[in-house]
N, C-alpha and C positions, 0 to 999 in steps of 0.2 A: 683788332686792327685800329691805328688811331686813325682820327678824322684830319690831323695838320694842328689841331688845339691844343693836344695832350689828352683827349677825351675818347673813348672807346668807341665806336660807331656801333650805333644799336644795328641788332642781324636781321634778316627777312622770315617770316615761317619755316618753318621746316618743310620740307617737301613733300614729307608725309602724310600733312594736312590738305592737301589738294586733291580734287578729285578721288575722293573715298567713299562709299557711299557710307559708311558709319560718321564721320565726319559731318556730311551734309546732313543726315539725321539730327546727330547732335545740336549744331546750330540752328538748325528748323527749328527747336523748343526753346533753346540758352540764347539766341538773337534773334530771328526772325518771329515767334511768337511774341516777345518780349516788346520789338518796337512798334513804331507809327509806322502805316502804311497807305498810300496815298490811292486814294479808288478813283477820284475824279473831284468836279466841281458844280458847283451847286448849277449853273448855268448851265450842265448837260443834262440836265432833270429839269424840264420848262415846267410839265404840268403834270397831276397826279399821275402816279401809274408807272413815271419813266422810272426806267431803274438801270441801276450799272450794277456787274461782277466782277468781281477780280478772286485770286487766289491769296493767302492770306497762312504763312506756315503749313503750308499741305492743308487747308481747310478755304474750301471756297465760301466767299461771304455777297450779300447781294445788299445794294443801298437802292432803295426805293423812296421818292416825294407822294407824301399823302395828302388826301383831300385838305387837311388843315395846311397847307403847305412845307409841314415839317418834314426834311431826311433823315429814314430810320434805316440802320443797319442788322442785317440779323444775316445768321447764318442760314448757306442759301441750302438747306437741310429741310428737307418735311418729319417732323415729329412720327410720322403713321410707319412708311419701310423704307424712309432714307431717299426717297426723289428729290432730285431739284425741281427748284421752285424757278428756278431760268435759266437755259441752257447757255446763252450766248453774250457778249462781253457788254452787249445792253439792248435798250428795247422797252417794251409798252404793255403793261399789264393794264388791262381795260376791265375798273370795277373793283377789281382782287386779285390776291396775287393767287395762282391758283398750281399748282404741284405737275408738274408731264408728266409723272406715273402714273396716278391713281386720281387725280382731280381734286383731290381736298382744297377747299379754297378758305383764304385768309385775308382778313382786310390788313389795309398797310399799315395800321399798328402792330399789326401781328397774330389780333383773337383769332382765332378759328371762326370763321363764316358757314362752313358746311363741310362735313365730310361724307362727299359722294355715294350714295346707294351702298351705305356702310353698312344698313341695318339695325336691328335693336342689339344691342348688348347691356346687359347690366352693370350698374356701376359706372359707365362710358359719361365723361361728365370732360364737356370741350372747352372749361377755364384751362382743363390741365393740362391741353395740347395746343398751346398756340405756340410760334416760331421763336426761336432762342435768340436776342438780340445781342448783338456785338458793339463795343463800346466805338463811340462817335466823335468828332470834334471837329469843329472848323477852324480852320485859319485863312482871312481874307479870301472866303469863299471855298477853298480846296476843301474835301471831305478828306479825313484821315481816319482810321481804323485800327484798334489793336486789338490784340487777347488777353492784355495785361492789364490789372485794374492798378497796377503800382506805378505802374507811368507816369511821369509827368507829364501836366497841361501840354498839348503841342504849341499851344502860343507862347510858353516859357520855354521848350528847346527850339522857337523860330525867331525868340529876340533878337541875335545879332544878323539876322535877314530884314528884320523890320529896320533895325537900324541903319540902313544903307541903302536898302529898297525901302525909296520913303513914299512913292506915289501906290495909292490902294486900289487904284483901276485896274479890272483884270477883264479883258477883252474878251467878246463870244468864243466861244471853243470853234476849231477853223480845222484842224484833224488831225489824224493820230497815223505815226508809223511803226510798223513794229520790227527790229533784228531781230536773229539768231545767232548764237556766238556757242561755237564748242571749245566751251572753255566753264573753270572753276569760277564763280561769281565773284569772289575773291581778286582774281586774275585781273577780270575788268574793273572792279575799284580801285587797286592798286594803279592801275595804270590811272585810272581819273583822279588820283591823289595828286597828281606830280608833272610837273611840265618840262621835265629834264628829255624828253622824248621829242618833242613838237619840232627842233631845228632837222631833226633827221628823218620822223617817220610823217610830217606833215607841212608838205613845201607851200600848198594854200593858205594855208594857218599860219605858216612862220611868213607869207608876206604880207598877212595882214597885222601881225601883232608883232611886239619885239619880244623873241621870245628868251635872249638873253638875260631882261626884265620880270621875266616871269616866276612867279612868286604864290607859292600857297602857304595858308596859317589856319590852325584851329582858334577858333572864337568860342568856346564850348563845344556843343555837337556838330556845331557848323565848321565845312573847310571851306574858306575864301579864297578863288581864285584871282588874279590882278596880274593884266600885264597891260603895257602903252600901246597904243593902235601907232600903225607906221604913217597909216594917210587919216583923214577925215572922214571918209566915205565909208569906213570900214563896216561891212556889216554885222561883224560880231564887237561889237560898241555894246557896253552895258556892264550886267552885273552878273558872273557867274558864280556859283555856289554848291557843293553839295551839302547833306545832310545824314547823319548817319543812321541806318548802317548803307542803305539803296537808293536814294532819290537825289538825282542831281537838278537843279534850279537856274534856269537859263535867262536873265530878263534883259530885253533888247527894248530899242528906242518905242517900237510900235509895237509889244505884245512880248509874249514869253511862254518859255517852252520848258514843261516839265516832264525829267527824266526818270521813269521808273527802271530801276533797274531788279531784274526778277531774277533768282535764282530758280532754275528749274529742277536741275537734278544735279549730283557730285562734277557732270560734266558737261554742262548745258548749263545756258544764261538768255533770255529773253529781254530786249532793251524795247519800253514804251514811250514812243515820243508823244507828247500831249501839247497842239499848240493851242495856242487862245493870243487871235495875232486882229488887228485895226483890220475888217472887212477891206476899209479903202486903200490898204495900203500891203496891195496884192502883190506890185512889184519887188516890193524889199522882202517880203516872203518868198516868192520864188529865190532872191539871190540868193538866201539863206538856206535853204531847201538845198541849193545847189552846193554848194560850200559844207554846209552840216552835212550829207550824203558824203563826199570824199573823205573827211576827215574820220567819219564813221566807218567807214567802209575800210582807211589805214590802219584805225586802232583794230577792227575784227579782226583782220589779218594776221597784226602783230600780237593779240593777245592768246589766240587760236595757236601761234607759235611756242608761244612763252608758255602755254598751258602743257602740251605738247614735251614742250625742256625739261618742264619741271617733274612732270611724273614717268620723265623715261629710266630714273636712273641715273640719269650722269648729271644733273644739278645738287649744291652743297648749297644750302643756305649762305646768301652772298650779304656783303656790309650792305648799310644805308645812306644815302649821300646827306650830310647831316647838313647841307645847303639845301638841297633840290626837294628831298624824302623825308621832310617832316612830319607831313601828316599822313605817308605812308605808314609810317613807324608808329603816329598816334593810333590810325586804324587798326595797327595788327597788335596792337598792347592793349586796344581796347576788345579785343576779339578772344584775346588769351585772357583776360580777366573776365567777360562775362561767360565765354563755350568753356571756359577751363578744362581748356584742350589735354588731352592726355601729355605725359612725359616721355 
């Protein structure tokens, strides 16, 4: 199908990439092991002990601040018979990090401290069991996380965010909300690629911004969102951005709000909202609160539909608006060249 140029319009996935569970397998190794993943920021870890978990290609990972002040990552795995070392999305190891199953306890470097009324064993020698660490890195505070030692620096795929996000202040963490979307993870990126939706499926949205104007571009890994606010007052004023392959980048006048976006399973998506917003500047959080909630709450709707189309059967892989679906089409070229999706 041409676009109007004489130029072919690139297609959408195939439909038989969605909600599969062999699919989602595969990409759990070929994408989501592969990339950065954003666990939190250094300012939710005040003093030794705090630690955050998150999920990490089907492997849960736990970042813990040590007595020296340093965040170390490891996999939140005990060496002894597979306990976690923290059951819950964070929290306060007092001393050591210490395992719910069986109690072995580890300082937050990671040695082994003691392994509980373990007994004599021969040859039992506790260099060889300390906690497996997971690779780490900051940027302007945020903790990121992969399993990939081939990765690039995340401060070199966050350069054209620094470029434009030029102020480094990043405000106390203020709280976190979480969706559920049944839908392909997929599903909801695509939709956050593209703003060819906002005049129809979000009448909040389209009075604050002109969404006629609205314009997405890949800058490398980065897609840059841009459209004109209609009034002054507008509260989604700022800089938006995702980041490939899951994390969208939200930064408003007073603070900014990061999006994790989680694949849970071939037909399941978990959305973390992370704010770090001006304590005094409670009011324009609330309006924001209210405003993000609706338009959240339209895209669930509409991509729980779209998820729905696509794996009934009666969708064909449709064109791509070679206006609007730019970096939809980037996303999904990027996705066939790293999962190297079957034929």
């Amino acid at each position: 199908m041409a676009d109007g140029t004489g130029k072919s319009a690139a297609r959408a996935l195939a439909p038989s990439l969605y909600g599969r569970a062999e699919i989602f397998a595969l990409e759990r190794e070929t994408v989501f092991a592969r990339s950065w993943r954003l666990i939190g920021h250094e300012n939710m870890l005040a003093k030794a002990g705090d630690f955050l978990t998150d999920d990490l290609a089907g492997r849960s990972i736990i970042a813990v601040r040590g007595e020296d002040g340093v965040v170390r990552a490891f996999h939140n795995v005990c060496p002894h018979r597979a306990g976690p070392l923290a059951m819950t999305s964070d929290g306060h190891c007092e001393g050591a990090i210490t395992c719910q199953y069986h109690g072995w306890r580890f300082t937050f470097e990671g040695r082994l401290q003691s392994a509980r009324d373990f007994g004599a064993a021969e040859g039992f020698d506790p260099r060889e069991h300390g906690l497996t660490p997971v690779r780490m890195e900051t940027w302007r505070g945020f903790l990121f996380v992969t399993l990939s030692a081939a990765a690039p620096p995340i401060r070199q795929m966050m350069a054209p965010v620094d470029a434009s996000w030029t102020d480094q202040t990043v405000q106390p963490y203020a709280l976190r909300r979480s969706h559920r979307i049944k839908c392909d993870w997929k599903a909801y990126v695509e939709n956050y690629l593209e703003g060819y939706h906002v005049p129809l499926i979000h009448p909040g949205l389209d009075a604050e911004i002109d969404s006629s104007k609205y314009t997405v571009h890949m800058e490398g890994d980065i897609a840059v969102h841009r459209a004109p606010s209609r009034k002054a007052d507008n509260v989604y004023t700022g800089y938006w951005a995702w980041a490939w392959p899951w994390l969208g980048i939200n930064v408003y006048e007073h603070g900014v709000m990061m999006e994790r976006i989680s694949p849970v399973g071939p037909e399941e998506t978990r959305l973390d909202y992370l704010y770090f917003f001006d304590p005094a500047r409670g009011g324009e959080l609330e309006d924001m609160l209210k405003l993000s909630d609706a338009v959240t709450d339209e895209d669930l709707k509409m991509c729980e539909i779209v998820h729905r189309n696509i794996v009934s059967g009666a969708y064909k892989a449709g064109p791509l608006s070679p206006r609007h679906e730019g970096a939809v089409a980037w996303f999904q070229a990027r996705l066939r060249r790293d999962a190297g999706y079957p034929a």
